[in-house]
BASE-693602 format. One record per residue (C-alpha): residue in one letter; chain; x, y, z. Coordinates in steps of 0.02 Angstrom, whole numbers, m for minus. Layout:
N
A_A_X_Y_Z
...
***
This chain:
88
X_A_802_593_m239
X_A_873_435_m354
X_A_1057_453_m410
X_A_1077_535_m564
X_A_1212_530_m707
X_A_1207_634_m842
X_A_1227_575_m1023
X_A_1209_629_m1202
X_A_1086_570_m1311
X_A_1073_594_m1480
X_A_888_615_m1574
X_A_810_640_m1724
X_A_782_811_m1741
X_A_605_784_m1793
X_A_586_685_m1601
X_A_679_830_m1502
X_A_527_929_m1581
X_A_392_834_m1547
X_A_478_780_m1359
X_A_476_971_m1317
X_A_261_992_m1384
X_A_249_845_m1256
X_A_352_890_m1096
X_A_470_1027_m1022
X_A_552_889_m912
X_A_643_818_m1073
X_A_746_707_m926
X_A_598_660_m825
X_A_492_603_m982
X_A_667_502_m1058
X_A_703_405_m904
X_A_522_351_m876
X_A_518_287_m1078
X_A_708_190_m1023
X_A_617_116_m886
X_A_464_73_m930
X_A_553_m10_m1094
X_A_685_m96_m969
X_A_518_m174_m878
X_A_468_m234_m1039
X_A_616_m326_m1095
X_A_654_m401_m923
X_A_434_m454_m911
X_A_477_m541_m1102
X_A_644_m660_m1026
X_A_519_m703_m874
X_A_370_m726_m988
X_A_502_m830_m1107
X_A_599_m946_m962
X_A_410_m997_m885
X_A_357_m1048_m1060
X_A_512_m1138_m1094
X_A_496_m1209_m924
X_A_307_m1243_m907
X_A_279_m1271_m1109
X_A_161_m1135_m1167
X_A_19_m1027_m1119
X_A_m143_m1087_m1149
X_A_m265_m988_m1220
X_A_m374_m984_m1046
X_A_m206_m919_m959
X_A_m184_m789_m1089
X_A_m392_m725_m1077
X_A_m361_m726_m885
X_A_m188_m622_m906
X_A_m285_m504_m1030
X_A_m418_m479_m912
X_A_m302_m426_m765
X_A_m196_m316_m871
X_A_m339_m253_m961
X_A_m503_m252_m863
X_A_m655_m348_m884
X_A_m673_m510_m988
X_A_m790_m392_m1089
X_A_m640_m261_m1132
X_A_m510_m418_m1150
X_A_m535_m463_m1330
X_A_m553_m266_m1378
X_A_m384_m244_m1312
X_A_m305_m386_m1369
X_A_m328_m317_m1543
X_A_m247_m195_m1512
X_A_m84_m277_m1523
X_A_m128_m340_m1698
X_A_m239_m493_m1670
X_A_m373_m481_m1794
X_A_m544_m539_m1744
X_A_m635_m704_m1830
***
């Protein structure tokens, strides 16, 4: 088992509700949303020092990223709306 320390947090009231509909491992389900958001900002600097390195991702690079993250060419544009592209 991973070292633990234990903390206190401080929610919402509103959150601590709908956190307990969702889970009775409050802990578990908390740590995996700290590290899955820790990924993400440490993916962003590498994604950010290439570019600045390498100039910017072309728009094959990005399709070809989409399609690994996301599945299929076919299901690549669908879920790159997702994150607010608009279609033409």
């Amino acid at each position: 088992m991973a070292d633990t320390t234990r903390i206190t947090v401080t929610l919402p009231t509103e959150q601590v509700a709908e956190l307990k509909k969702l889970t009775d491992n409050v802990s578990g389900y908390v740590a995996e949303a700290v590290a899955r958001q820790i990924r993400h900002q440490l993916l962003g600097a590498d994604l950010r020092a290439h570019a600045e390195e390498h100039g910017a991702f072309s728009e094959e690079e990005m399709e070809r990223a989409r399609g690994r993250i996301f599945g299929n060419a076919g299901n690549a544009g669908n879920a790159g709306n997702e994150g607010g592209a608009s279609a033409a």
